[in-house]
C-alpha positions, 0 to 999 in steps of 0.5 A: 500500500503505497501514496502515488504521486499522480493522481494524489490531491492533499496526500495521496492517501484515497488514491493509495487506498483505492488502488490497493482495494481496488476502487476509484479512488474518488469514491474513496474521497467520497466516503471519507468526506461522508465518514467525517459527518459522524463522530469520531478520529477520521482525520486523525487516521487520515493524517496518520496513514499519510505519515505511515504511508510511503511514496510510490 
C-alpha cells in the first residue's frame, strides 16, 4: 500500500487506498468526506496513514 504521486490531491492517501482495494479512488474521497459527518478520529487516521504511508 503505497501514496502515488499522480493522481494524489492533499496526500495521496484515497488514491493509495483505492488502488490497493481496488476502487476509484474518488469514491474513496467520497466516503471519507461522508465518514467525517459522524463522530469520531477520521482525520486523525487520515493524517496518520499519510505519515505511515510511503511514496510510490
Amino acid at each position: 500500500m503505497t501514496r502515488p504521486r499522480e493522481g494524489a490531491w492533499i496526500g495521496g492517501v484515497c488514491a493509495g487506498l483505492g488502488a490497493r482495494f481496488g476502487v476509484s479512488a474518488n469514491v474513496v474521497r467520497l466516503l471519507f468526506v461522508l465518514s467525517c459527518l459522524l463522530p469520531g478520529p477520521q482525520v486523525l487516521i487520515y493524517l496518520a496513514l499519510w505519515v505511515i504511508m510511503p511514496r510510490r
